[in-house]
N, C-alpha and C positions, 0 to 999 in steps of 0.2 A: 508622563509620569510612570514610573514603574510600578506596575502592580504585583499582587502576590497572589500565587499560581491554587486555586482554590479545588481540593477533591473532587473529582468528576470517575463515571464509571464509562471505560473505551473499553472498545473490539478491536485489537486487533486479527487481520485476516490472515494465513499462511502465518502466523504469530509464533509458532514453535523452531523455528529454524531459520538461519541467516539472519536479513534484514528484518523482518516479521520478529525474530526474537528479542533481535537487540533494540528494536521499538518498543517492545512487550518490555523489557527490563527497565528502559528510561524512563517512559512513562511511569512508571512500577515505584521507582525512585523518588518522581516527584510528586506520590503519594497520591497517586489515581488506583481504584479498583483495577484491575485490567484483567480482562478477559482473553485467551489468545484462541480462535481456532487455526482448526489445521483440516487437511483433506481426509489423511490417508497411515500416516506413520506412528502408527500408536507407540512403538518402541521412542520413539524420538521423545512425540508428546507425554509418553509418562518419565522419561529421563529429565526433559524440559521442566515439569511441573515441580517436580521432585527437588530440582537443582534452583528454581527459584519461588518455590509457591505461589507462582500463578497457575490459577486452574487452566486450563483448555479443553474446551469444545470443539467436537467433532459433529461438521456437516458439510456439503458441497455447495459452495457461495454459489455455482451456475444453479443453482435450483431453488428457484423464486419462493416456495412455498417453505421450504426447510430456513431460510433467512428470518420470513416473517416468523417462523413458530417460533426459532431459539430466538433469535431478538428480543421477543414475546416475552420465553420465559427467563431469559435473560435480566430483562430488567423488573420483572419477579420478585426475585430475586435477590438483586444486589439493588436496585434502584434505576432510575432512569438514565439512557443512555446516551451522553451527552458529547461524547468523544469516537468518530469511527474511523478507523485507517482501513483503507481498502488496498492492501497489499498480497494479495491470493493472485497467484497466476502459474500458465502451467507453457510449457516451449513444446513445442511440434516441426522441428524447423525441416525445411525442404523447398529446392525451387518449384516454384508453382508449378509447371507439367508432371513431375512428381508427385504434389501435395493431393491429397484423398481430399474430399470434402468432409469425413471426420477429423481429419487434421487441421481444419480451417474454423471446424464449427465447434471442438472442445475449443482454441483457444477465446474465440470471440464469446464463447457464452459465460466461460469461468471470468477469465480478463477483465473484458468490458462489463459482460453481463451480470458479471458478481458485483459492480459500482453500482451500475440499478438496482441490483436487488437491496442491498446491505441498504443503500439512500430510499430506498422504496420503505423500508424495515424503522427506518430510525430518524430520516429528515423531515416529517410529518409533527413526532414529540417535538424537536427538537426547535419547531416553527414556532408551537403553541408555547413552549416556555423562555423561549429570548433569548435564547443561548444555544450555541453550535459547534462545533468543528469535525470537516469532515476531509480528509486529507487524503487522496489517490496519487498511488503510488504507479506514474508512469516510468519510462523509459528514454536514454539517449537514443535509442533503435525508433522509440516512436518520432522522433525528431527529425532525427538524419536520413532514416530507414538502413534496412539493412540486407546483405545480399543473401538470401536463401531465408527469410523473416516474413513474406508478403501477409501473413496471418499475425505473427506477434506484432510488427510495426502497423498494421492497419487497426490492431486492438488498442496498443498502446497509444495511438496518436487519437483513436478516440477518447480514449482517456482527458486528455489534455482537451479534448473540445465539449466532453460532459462537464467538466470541469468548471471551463469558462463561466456555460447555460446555465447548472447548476446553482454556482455564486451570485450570479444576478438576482434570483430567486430567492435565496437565502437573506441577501444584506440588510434589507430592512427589517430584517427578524431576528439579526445578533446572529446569525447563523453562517459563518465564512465555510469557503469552498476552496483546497487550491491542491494543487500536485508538486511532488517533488518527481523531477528525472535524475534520476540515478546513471553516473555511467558504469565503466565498468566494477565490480566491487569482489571487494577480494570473499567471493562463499565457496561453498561446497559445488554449485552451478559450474560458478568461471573454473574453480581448479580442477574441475573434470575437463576444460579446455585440452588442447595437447599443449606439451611445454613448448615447440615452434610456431604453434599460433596465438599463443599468450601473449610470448615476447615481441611479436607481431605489433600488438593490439597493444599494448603497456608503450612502444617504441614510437605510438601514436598520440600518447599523452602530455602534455605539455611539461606537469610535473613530475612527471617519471616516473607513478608508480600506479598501482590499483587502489581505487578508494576505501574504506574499512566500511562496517556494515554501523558502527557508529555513530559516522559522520554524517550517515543520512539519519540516524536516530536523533540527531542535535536537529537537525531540521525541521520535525516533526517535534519535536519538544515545542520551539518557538514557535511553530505554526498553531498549535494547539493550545497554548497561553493566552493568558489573559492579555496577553502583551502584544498578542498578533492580529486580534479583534479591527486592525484599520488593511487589513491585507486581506484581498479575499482575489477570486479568478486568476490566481497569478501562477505560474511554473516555476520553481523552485530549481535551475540544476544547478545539482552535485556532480562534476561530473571531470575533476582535474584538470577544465578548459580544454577536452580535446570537442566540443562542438557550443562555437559561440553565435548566438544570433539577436 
């Protein structure tokens, strides 16, 4: 039976820009509070806010103590926090005899470690009142892996296995769990690609083209419904069938 999609206040993470935005504005739409943060670009974020009146908050999702405060005051605030997309991540890419161990240890702590914190911050209410969704936003890189990624795919592929653990935990409490993999998607990221390695990558897709930052927002919509409440540990890809398994 279809039900009807009931106000709830979400976080989104990295929410100002790309895929983060265009979740912040679906959500937005189907008349959730929505919170957006971001890391780093206050230019963006107050263009962002401005252009849709969602607020955004600034903090660093790798940093366990600043999640629980704004969470905290967060739902303060606006009310209890019932909805959280963990979409915050940051690229360091390099082949491993290359890779610094800061380049290994920002990805994993923001990446992965912003999924526990944000779930450390918010899947405790979420237990106590019988309701949930918390939707991580992995990658086709954490899937397939990828050449010169040994830090993003070993982040993102934990993703998908927090993910799993997590939803088990959750299900008897109304509280689902699940990831969407994104493949490639047409933002500001990819089109900084070069254009012969685009075409590359695009040549590699089944349907020919790059995915929009909407199509994963439709995803996250459904996941996050009332309607989605019998899905829970599962991987969502988006990803124009270039990796089927």
């Amino acid at each position: 039976m279809e039900r009807q999609t009931m106000a709830r206040v979400a976080i989104v993470t990295g929410g100002t820009r790309g895929i983060g935005a265009a979740i912040c504005n679906r959500l937005h739409k189907q008349g959730h509070t929505v919170i957006a943060n971001y890391a780093g670009n206050e230019e963006k974020a107050r263009a962002f806010t401005q252009a849709t009146g969602i607020p955004a908050i600034r903090w660093d999702v790798g940093d366990h103590e600043a999640c629980i405060h704004n969470c905290n005051d967060i739902a303060a605030e606006y009310g209890p926090i019932d909805i959280v997309i963990n979409n915050a991540g940051v690229t360091r890419d390099g082949v491993l005899h290359k890779m610094s161990f800061d380049d290994w240890n920002d990805v994993m702590r923001i990446n992965l470690g912003g999924c526990f914190n944000m779930a450390k911050a918010t899947f405790p209410g979420m237990r106590e009142r019988g309701w949930g969704r918390i939707v991580n936003i992995g990658s086709i890189n954490g899937q397939a892996g990828q050449y010169g990624q040994v830090n993003y795919a070993a982040a993102k592929s934990g993703i998908h296995g927090f993910t799993k653990a997590l939803a088990q935990e959750g299900a008897k409490f109304g509280v689902t769990v699940n990831a969407i993999a994104p493949g490639y998607i047409d933002t500001d990221m990819v089109a900084a690609v070069p254009a012969p390695v685009l075409e590359k990558i695009v040549a590699k897709i089944p349907v020919g083209r790059l995915g929009m930052a909407e199509e994963i927002a439709r995803g996250v919509a459904f996941l996050t419904s009332e309607n989605g409440g019998f899905m829970t540990g599962s991987t969502m890809s988006i990803n124009g069938g270039q990796h089927m398994y």
